[in-house]
N, C-alpha and C positions, 0 to 999 in steps of 0.2 A: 846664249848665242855664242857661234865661234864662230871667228873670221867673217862676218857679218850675216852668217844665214842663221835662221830662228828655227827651233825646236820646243813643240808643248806636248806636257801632257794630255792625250784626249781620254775623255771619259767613258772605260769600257770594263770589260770585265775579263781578264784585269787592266788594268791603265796601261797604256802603251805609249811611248814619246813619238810624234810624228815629226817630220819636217812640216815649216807653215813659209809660206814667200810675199813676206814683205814686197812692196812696188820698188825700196831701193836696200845699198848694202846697211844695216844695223851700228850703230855704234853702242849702243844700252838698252835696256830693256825697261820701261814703265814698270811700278809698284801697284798692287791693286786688283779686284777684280774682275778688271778689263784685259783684255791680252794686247798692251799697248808697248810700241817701240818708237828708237830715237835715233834717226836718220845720221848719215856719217853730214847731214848739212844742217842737222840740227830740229830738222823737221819732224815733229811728232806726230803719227799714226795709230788709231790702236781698230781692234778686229773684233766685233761681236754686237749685241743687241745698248742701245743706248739705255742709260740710266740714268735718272737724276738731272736731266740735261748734260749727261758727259760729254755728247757729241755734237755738230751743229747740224741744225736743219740738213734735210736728205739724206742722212745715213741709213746704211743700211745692215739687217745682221750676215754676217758672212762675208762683209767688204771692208777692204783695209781703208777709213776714214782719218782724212787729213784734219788735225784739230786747228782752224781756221783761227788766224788773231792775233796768234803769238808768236812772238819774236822765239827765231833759233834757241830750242830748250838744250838746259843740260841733263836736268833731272827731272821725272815725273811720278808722282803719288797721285793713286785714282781712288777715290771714295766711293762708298755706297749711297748712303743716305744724306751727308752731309754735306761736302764739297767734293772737288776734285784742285790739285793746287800742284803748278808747274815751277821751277827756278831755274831762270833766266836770270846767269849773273849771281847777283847776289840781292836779287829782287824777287820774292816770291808772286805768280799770276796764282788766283783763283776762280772756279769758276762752278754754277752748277750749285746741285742739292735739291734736295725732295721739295724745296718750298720753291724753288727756282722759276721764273715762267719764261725764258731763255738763255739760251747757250752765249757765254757773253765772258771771254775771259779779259780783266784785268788786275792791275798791281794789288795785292792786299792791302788794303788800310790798315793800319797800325802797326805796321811792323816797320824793324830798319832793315838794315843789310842781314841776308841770311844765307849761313851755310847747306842747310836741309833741310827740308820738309816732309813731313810724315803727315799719310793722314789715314783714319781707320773708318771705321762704321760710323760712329756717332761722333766722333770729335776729331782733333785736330792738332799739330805740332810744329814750331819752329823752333831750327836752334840760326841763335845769332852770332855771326862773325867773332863776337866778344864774348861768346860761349852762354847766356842766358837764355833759357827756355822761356817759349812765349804758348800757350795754348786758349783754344776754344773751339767752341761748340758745344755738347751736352754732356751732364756732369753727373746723372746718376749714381756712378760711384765715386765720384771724387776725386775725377781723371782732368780736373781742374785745378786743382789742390788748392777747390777749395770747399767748406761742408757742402753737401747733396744738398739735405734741406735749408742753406743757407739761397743758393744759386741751382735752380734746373737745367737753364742754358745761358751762354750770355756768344754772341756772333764776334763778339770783338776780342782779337789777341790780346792777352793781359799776362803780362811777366809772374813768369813762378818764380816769387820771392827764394822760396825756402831753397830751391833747387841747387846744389853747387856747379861753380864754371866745370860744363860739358864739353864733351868732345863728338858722342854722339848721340842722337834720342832716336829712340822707335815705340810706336801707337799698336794699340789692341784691341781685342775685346770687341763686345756688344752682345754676345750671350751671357745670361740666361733670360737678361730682360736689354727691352727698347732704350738706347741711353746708356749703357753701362759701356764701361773702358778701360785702358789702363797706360801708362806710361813707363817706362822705365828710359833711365841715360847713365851715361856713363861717363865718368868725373875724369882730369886730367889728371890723377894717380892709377886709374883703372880699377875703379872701384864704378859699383852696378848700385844706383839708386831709383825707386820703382816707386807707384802711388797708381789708386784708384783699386780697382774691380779684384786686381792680382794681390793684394796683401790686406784688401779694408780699410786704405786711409786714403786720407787727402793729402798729409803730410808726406812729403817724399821722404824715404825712410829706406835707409843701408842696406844691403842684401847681404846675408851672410854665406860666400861662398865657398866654405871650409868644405872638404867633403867628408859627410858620416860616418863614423867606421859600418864599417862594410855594405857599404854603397859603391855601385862601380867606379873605381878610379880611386876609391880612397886606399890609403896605404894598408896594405896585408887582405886585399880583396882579391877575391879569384879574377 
């Protein structure tokens, strides 16, 4: 978005950016596979066919839908299948998921104060104030960090022990199967530590970002 007017890609052949017109001026833009935005008064809307209980009662596809319940957002992460989850403050709302039988957003249980929330396909993400990652939902590949066949799914935020003080996390994945994911954050040296679906573990585990000789970017590469 600039200057509060919104532009999406729409789906053609080849993809083209449109203008799209929000009901007011934009301050941010929603994360997600919703084309959702965040009013300069904090009010969150987003544009397209409801999923999961994303939206409340009477929405419709093709109309800009006010997400009724919550207080002036600052940041929003839209889900597919699992939740959907707004910060407010430093208070994460959630709301919604494929088990959901209403559109019903509030505080997340288990958490304390939270900088960001991520949320992907099948699972879920917070980073806290004091830099610990908190996730849940489904853990296929071990985007829980913790064994797959230990734990399938568990609803409740549980601190990723192993993980070190973050500054930021972002959620992934969910192909090639139902449940799979992946996490990676990044530590206050700026170092990239990841876990689940992307490297095969549960343990969150260092990413080595040297680059290869002669890979782009690496020294003496075309």
């Amino acid at each position: 978005h600039v200057g509060g007017a919104v532009s999406c890609w729409k789906s053609a052949d080849p993809p083209r950016l449109e203008a799209v017109s929000p009901p007011a001026p934009v301050r941010a833009l929603g994360d997600g596979p919703l084309a959702c935005v965040i009013g300069t008064d904090g009010a969150a809307r987003c544009l397209g066919e409801a999923i999961a209980q994303a939206l409340p009662p009477g929405a419709a596809e093709g109309r800009w839908s006010p997400l009724r319940g919550l207080p002036p957002v600052d940041a929003l992460s839209m889900g597919l299948s699992l939740t959907h989850c707004a910060r407010v403050g430093t208070r994460a709302w959630c709301w919604g998921g494929e088990d959901a039988r209403s559109y019903r957003p509030t505080p997340q249980r288990g958490l304390g104060p939270v900088r960001h929330v991520a949320v992907a396909e099948y699972h879920a993400c917070a980073l806290g104030t004091d830099g610990a990652v908190w996730c849940w939902g489904h853990n296929s590949s071990g985007q829980l960090a913790r064994p797959a066949e230990s734990v399938e799914h568990d609803d409740t935020p549980r601190r990723v022990d192993a993980a070190p003080p973050a500054v930021t996390v972002a959620v992934g994945g969910g192909e090639p199967c139902g449940g799979c994911g992946s996490v990676c954050v990044t530590d206050t040296h700026g170092a990239v530590w990841c876990w689940g679906q992307l490297n095969g573990r549960h343990t969150p585990t260092r990413v080595d970002l040297t680059p290869r000789p002669g890979a782009p970017g690496a020294p003496g590469a075309p």
